[in-house]
N, C-alpha and C positions, 0 to 999 in steps of 0.2 A: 624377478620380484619376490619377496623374501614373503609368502604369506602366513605360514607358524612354525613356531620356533621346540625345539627339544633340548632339555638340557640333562646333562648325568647329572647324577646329585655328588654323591662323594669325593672327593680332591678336585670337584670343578665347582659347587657351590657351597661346598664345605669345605673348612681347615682340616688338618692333619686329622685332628681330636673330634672330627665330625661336628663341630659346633657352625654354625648357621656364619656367613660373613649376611650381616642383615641389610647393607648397603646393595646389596643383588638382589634382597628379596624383594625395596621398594623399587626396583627399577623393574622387575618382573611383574610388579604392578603394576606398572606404567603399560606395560605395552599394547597393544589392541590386537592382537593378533591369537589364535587357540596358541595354548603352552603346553606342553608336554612334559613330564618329568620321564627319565629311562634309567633303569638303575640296575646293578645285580642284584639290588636289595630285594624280600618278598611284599609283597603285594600289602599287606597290612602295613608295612612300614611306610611304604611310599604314599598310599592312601592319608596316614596320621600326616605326614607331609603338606600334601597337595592342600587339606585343610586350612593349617595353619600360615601356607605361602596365600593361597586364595588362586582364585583365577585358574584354575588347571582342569585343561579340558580334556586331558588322556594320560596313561601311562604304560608306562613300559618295564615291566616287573621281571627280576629271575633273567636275565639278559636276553632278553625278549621271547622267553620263554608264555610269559602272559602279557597279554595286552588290552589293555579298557580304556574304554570312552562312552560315554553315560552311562546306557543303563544292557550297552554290547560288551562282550568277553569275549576274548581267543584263547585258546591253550593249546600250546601245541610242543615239541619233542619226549623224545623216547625214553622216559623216566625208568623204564624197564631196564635198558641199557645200562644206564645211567647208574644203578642200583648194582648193575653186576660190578663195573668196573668201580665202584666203591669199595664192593666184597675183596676183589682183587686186589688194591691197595691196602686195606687195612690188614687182610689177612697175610700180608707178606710179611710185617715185622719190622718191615723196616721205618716206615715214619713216627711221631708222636702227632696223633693228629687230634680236632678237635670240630666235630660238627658242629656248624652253625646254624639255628632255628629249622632243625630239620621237624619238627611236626608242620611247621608252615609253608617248608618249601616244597612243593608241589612239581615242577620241570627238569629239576637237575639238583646235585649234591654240593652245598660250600664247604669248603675246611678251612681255621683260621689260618692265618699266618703267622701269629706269636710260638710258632712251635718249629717252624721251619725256616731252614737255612737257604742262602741260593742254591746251591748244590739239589738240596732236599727240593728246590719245588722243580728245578731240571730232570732230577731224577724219578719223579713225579709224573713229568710229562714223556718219559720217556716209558717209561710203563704202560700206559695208559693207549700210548701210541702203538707197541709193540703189542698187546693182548683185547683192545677191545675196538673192534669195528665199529665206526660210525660214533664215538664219543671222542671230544678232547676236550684239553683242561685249559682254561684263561686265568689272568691271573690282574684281576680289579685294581690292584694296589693292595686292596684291603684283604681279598679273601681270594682264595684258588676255587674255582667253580669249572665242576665235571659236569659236564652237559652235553647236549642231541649236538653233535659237530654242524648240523643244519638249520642250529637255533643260535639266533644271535642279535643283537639291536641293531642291524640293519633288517634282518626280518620282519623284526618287532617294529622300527620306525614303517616298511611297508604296511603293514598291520593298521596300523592308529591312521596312517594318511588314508586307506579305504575309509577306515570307521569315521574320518572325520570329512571328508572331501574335500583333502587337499590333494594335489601332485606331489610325489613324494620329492620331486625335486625343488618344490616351491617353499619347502623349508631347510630353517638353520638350524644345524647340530652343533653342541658344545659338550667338551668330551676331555678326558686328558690320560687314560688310560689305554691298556690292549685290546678292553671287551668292549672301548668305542669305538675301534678302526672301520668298522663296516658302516657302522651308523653316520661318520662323519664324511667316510668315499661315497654311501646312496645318496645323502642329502645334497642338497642345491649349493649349500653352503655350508662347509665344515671346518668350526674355529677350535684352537687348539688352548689352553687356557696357558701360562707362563712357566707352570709345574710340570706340565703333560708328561710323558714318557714317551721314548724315541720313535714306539709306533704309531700314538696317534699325532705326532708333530706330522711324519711323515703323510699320514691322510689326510692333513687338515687344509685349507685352502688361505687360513689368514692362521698366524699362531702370535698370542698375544702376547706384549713383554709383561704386562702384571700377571700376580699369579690367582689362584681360588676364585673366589668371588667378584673381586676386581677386572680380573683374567676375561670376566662374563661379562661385567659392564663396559669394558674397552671394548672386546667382539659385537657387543649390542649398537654400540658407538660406530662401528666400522660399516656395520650394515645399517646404519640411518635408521634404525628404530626407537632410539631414546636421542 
């Protein structure tokens, strides 16, 4: 029995352009059950979020690097780390890279994508792999995030289910990216939205033929909550 539910925000209840599909957002109204947002996104952003959706009883910030629910907080990986093998990337020469909101990012380092190539974010991860212990790089859709390799939104979903008390298996994850894979194999139930990319199709338990938003309201449909 499905009793709360976590959703990524970006390429699962947003479009491309990050604009809102608002037919998810009245049906994440609808539900009765705590909501979670989980996001690579920083914690300010998810917060302005959670606002304007209404209803949300935790989050999942920094890919699960932070986690809240009322008025509890977790922080946790090795931003230390995290900081070297940024030094190490940048100072190589070889990417065009471009920090994202790093005075607010707090757990781990993002660099956009509009700079890099496939090749670049392979070669990326392969750096990262070869010189620094205990970090790797995920890659959102939207941004590449260097982070504590033992930080992640399946940590992060354990996280909010203590703070909320649920069973972490007694909820549903919606995810369509790589930095959802753990979040959508912990949960009870892990739906793939219609977009998803090959790894979280692979971890999902139902994967939906609509895509974004839609993708969320079919999954919601599947599991008898709307």
């Amino acid at each position: 029995m499905i009793k709360a539910v976590a959703f990524d925000i970006d390429g699962t209840l947003t479009f491309p352009d990050r604009s809102l599909e608002l037919t998810v957002v009245r049906a994440i109204r609808q539900l009765n059950v705590p909501i979670v947002l989980a996001t690579g996104n920083v914690l300010c952003f998810v917060n302005a979020l959670a606002v304007s959706i209404g209803k949300i009883s935790g989050v999942i910030a920094e890919n699960g690097g932070i986690v809240t629910a009322g008025k509890s907080k977790l922080v946790s990986g090795n931003i230390h780390a995290c900081l070297r093998a940024a030094q190490q990337i940048e100072s190589s020469g070889e990417f065009t890279l471009q920090r994202i909101n790093p005075e607010e990012r707090v757990t781990e380092i993002a660099y956009s994508k509009d700079y890099l190539s496939t090749s670049d974010v392979e070669s990326l991860r392969k750096m990262v792999a070869q010189c620094c212990d205990g970090v790797t790089v995920v890659d959102s859709g939207f941004a590449l995030h260097v982070k504590d390799a033992c930080v992640n939104k399946g940590v992060g979903l354990i996280g909010v289910a203590q703070l909320l008390g649920v069973a972490v298996d007694e909820f549903a994850a919606f995810g369509d990216a790589e930095n959802d894979v753990e979040m959508l194999e912990i949960a009870g139930k892990g739906i793939a939205v219609g977009n998803a990319d090959s790894k979280a199709r692979a971890a999902a338990n139902y994967i939906a033929e609509e895509q974004y938003g839609l993708g969320v309201v079919e999954g919601l449909k599947y599991l008898r909550l709307l």
